[in-house]
C-alpha positions in Angstrom: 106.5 132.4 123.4 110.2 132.5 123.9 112.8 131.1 121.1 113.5 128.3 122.6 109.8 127.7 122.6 109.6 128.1 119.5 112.2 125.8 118.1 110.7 123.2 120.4 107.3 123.7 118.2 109.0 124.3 115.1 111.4 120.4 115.6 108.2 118.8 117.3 106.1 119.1 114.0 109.4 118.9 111.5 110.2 115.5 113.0 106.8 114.6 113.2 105.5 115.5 109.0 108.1 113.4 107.8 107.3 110.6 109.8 104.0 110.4 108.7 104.4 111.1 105.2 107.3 108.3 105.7 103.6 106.1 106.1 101.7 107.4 104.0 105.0 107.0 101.1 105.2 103.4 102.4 101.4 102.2 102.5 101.0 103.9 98.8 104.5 102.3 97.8 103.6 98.9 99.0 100.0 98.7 97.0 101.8 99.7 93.8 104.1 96.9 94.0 101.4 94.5 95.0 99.7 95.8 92.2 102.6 95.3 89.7 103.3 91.5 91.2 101.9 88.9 90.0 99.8 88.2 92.7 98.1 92.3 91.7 95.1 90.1 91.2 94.3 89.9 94.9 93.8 93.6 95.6 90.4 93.2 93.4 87.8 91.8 96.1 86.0 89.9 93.3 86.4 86.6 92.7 90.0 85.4 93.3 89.3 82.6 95.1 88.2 81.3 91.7 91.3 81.1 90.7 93.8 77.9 91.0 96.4 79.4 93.6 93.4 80.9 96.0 91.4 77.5 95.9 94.7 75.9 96.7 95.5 78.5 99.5 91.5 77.8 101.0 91.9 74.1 101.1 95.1 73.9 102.8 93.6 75.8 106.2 91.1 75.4 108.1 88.4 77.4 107.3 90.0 78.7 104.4 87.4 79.4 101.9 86.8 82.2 104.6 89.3 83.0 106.3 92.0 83.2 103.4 89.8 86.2 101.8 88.5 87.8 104.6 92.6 88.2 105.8 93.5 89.2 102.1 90.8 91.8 102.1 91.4 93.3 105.8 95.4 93.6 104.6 94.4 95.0 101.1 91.6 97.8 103.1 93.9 98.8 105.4 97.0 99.5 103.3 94.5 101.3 101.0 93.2 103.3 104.0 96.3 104.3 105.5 97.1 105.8 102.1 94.1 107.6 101.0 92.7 108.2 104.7 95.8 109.5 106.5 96.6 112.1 104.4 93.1 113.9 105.6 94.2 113.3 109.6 97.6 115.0 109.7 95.9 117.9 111.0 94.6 116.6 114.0 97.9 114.1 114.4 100.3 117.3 113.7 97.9 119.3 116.7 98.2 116.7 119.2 102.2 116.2 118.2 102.2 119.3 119.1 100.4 119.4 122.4 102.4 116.6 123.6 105.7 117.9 123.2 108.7 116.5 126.3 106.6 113.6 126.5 108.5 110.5 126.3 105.1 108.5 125.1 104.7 110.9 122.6 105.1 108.5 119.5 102.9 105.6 121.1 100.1 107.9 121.8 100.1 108.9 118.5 100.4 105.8 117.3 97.1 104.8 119.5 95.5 108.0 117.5 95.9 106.6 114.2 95.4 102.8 115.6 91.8 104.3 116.6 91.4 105.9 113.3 92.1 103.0 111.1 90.2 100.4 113.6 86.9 102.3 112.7 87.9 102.7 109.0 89.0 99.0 109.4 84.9 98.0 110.7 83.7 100.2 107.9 85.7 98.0 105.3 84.2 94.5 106.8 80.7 95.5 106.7 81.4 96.8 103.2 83.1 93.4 102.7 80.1 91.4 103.7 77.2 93.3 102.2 79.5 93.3 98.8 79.8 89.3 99.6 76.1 89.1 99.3 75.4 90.9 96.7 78.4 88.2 94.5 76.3 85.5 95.8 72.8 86.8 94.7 74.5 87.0 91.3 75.1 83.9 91.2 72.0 82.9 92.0 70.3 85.3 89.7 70.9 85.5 86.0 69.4 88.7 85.7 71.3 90.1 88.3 74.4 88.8 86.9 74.1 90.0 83.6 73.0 93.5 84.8 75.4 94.3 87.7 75.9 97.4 86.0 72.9 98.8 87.6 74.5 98.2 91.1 77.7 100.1 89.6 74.9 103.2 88.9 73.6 103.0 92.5 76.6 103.7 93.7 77.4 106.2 91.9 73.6 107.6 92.4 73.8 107.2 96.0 77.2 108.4 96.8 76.3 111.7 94.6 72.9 112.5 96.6 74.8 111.9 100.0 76.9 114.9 98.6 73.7 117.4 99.1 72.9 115.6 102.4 73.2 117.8 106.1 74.7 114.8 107.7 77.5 114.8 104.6 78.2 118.5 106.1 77.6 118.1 109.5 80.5 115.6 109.8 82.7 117.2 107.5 82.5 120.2 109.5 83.4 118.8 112.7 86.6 117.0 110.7 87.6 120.2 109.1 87.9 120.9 113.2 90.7 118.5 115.1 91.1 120.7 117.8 87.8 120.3 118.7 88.3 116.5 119.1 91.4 117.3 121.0 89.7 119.1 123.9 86.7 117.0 124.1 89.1 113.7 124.6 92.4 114.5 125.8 92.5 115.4 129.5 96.0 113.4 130.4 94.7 111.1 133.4 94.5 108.4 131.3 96.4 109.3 128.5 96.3 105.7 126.6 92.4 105.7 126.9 92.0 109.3 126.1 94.2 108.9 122.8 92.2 106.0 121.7 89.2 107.6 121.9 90.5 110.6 119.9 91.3 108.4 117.3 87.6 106.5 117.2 86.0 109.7 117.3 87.7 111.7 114.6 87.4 108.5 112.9 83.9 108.0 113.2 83.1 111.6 111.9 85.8 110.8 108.8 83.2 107.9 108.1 80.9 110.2 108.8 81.4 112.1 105.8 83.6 110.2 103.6 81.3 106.8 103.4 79.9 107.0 100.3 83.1 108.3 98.2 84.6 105.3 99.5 82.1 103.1 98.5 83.1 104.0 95.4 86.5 101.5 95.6 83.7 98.9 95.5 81.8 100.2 92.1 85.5 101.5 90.0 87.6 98.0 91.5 89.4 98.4 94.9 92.7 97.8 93.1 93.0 100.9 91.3 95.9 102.7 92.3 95.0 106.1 89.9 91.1 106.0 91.4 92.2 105.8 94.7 94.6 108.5 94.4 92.0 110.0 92.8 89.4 109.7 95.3 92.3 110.3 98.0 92.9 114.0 96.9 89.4 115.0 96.9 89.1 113.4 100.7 91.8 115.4 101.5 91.1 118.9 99.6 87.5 118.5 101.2 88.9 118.2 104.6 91.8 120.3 104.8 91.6 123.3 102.1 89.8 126.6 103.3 87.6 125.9 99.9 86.7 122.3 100.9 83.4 123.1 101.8 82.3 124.2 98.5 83.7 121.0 96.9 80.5 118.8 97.9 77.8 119.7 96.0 79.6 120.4 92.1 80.8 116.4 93.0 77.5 115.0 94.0 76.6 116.8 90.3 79.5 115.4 88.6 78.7 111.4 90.3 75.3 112.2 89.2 76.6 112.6 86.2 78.5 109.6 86.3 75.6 107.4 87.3 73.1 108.7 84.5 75.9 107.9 82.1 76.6 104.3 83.2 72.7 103.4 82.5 72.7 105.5 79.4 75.8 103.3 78.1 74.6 100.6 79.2 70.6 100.8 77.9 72.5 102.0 73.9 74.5 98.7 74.4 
């Protein structure tokens, strides 16, 4: 590689990290000042539209009582996966920066990359959505249920700990801990819009893969939390992108465990 070559490299992925932490900066920046407005209230998924100013908001559209949370929600999931998700994909975007350096589509086919990436992320979130939908309108139908949804908070603890001792957990964290691997399987530069967006489904799909039940999570400590999802952010990433982030997965699953056994123990001395 001659010099020049390599101050092409070394200006490709200079311009490039500060772009995306530029994103990443942004998507955290904006939930913190949702979340310090007065309108913080509609990060949490549960319940808003009980209040005055969501009923109001539902009744003036069409379709509103669905609509109106369902368009809250996909804004609120998406800023918080850009900001906790992204983070763990700057490998693979920083690889294929480099690979297409002198190309003058260069930013839009990264941009398809992480468009991909969030779309599946984005799919993730809705079926999340509706299954967590369900389970609020159960409650209310239930009194039991309502008066014990702690137990649900302990599932999903319980489950997202076991999943940490699970071969699927490791099978897809291993092919994430791998971007160039997704690079050569998808980009072959015929159809460069098409092969970018399938990069981006696929190493989305594996980050699912393996990061599905942490996530879930959001859902059991309130999907508003800034700290827990910085929290649950950094371990995504240190799994995915440390040389030690292998041996992260099972001394978590123990400490969720952990956490799940002490939520019913609480609860049952209450």
């Amino acid at each position: 590689m001659t010099p020049a070559d390599g101050a092409r490299r070394t200006g490709t992925t200079s311009g490039f990290l500060p772009l995306a932490g530029a994103l990443v900066g942004f998507a955290w920046l904006v939930l913190w000042l949702w979340g310090q407005s007065p309108y913080g209230r509609y990060l949490d998924h549960a319940g808003w539209t009980d209040r005055a100013a969501g009923l109001a908001l539902c009744r003036a559209l069409p379709a509103g009582d669905r609509l109106v949370p369902l368009l809250l929600y996909v804004g609120g999931w998406l800023l918080m996966t850009a900001a906790m998700m992204l983070p763990t994909v700057l490998p693979l975007l920083s690889r294929f920066d480099r690979l297409l350096r002198g190309r003058r589509d260069r930013r839009r086919l990264i941009a398809i990359v992480v468009a991909g990436y969030l779309l599946v992320w984005l799919g993730f979130g809705l079926v999340a959505h509706l299954l967590d939908a369900a389970l609020h309108a159960a409650a209310r139908r239930s009194d039991w249920l309502l008066f014990n949804g702690w137990m649900v908070g302990a599932g999903i603890f319980a489950v997202a700990g076991l999943f940490q001792f699970s071969a699927w957990k490791y099978r897809c964290l291993s092919r994430c801990r791998a971007p160039v691997g997704f690079i050569v399987r998808h980009w072959h530069g015929r159809e460069p819009q098409l092969d970018a967006l399938r990069l981006g489904l696929d190493h989305g799909l594996f980050c699912v893969g393996c990061c599905w039940a942490i996530m879930l999570l959001m859902f059991a400590v309130g999907t508003g939390s800034v700290g827990w999802m910085l929290a649950l952010g950094a371990v995504m990433a240190a799994e995915k992108n440390t040389p030690w982030g292998m041996r992260l997965g099972r001394p978590l699953g123990a400490a969720l465990l952990a956490g799940a056994v002490a939520v019913v123990g609480v609860n049952l001395a209450g």
